[in-house]
N, C-alpha and C positions, 0 to 999 in steps of 0.2 A: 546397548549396542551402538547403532553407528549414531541415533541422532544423540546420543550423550554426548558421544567421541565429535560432533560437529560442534554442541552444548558447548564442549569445555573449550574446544580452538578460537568459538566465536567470545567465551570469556575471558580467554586469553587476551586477544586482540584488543577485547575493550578496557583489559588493563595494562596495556602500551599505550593505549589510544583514548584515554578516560571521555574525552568530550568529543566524539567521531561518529559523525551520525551514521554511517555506512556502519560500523564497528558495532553501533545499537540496532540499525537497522537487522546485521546476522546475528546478534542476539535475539531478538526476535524472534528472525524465522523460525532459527532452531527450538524454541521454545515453544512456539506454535503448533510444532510436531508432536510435543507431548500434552496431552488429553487434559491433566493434571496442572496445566504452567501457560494454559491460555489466556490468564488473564494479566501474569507474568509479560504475556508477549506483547498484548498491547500498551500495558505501563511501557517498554522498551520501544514500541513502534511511536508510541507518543512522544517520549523524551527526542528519539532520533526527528522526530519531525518540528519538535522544537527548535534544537540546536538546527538547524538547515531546511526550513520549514520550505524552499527549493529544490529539493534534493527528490527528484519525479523518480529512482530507484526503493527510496525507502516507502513511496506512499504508493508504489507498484505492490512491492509486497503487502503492505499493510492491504490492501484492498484484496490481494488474492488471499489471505488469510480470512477476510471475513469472508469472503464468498465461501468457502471455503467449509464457513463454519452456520453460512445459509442467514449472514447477517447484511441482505442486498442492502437495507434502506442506508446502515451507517456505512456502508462501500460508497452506495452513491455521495454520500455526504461528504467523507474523504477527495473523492474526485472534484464537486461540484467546489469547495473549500481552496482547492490547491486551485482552481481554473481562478480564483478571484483574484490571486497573489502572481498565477503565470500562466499563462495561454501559450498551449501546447497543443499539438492535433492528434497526437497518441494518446493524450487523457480525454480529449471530447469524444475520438474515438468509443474508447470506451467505458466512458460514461455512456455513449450512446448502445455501448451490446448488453448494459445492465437495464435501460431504461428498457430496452426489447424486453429481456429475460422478464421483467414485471409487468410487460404488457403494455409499457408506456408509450406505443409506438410513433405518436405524434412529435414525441422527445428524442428519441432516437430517433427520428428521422432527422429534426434540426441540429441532434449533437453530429451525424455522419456528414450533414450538407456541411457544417462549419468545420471538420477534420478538411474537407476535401477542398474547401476552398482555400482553406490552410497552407494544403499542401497537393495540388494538384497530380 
């Protein structure tokens, strides 16, 4: 159905675009879609995050797939990973609504005060 039909456009794209981390990044997602090819998606969420290991859309999605798939701690890791290399106030954001989601409230409260102070 449609997420093949997404499957084959996002394959497409990554064979115009062989080394395009957005291009592995929707290879992923789409792959993510299928129950069968999860583990597919994060070899491709990995590689996209190598070639542009910068690139705060591919590790959006990578995180909401593992939430996704109920894998909070390596989401957190993902987030906590990317804030070493770039300090953003929509990743400490949320990082801070995963550390809630696990109870870690003393964390998310310091990840929301450093979004905010971020970005008032």
């Amino acid at each position: 159905g449609r997420v093949k039909e997404a499957l084959n456009s996002a394959k497409e794209s990554l064979q115009r675009m062989p080394r395009n981390a957005k291009a592995l990044s929707l290879v992923g997602q789409a792959l993510s879609q299928l129950p069968e090819c999860r583990d597919k998606a994060k070899v491709a969420f990995d590689k996209a995050r190598q070639l542009n290991p910068l690139c705060s859309d591919t590790l959006m999605a990578q995180v909401e797939v593992l939430l996704e798939q109920d894998k909070v701690d390596e989401a957190a890791e993902c987030l906590e990973s990317f804030l070493r290399l770039r300090n953003r106030d929509f990743i400490h954001a949320r990082l801070g609504d995963i550390y809630a989601r696990t109870q870690k409230y003393e964390g998310a409260l310091n990840e929301y005060h450093v979004a905010l102070a971020m970005n008032p």
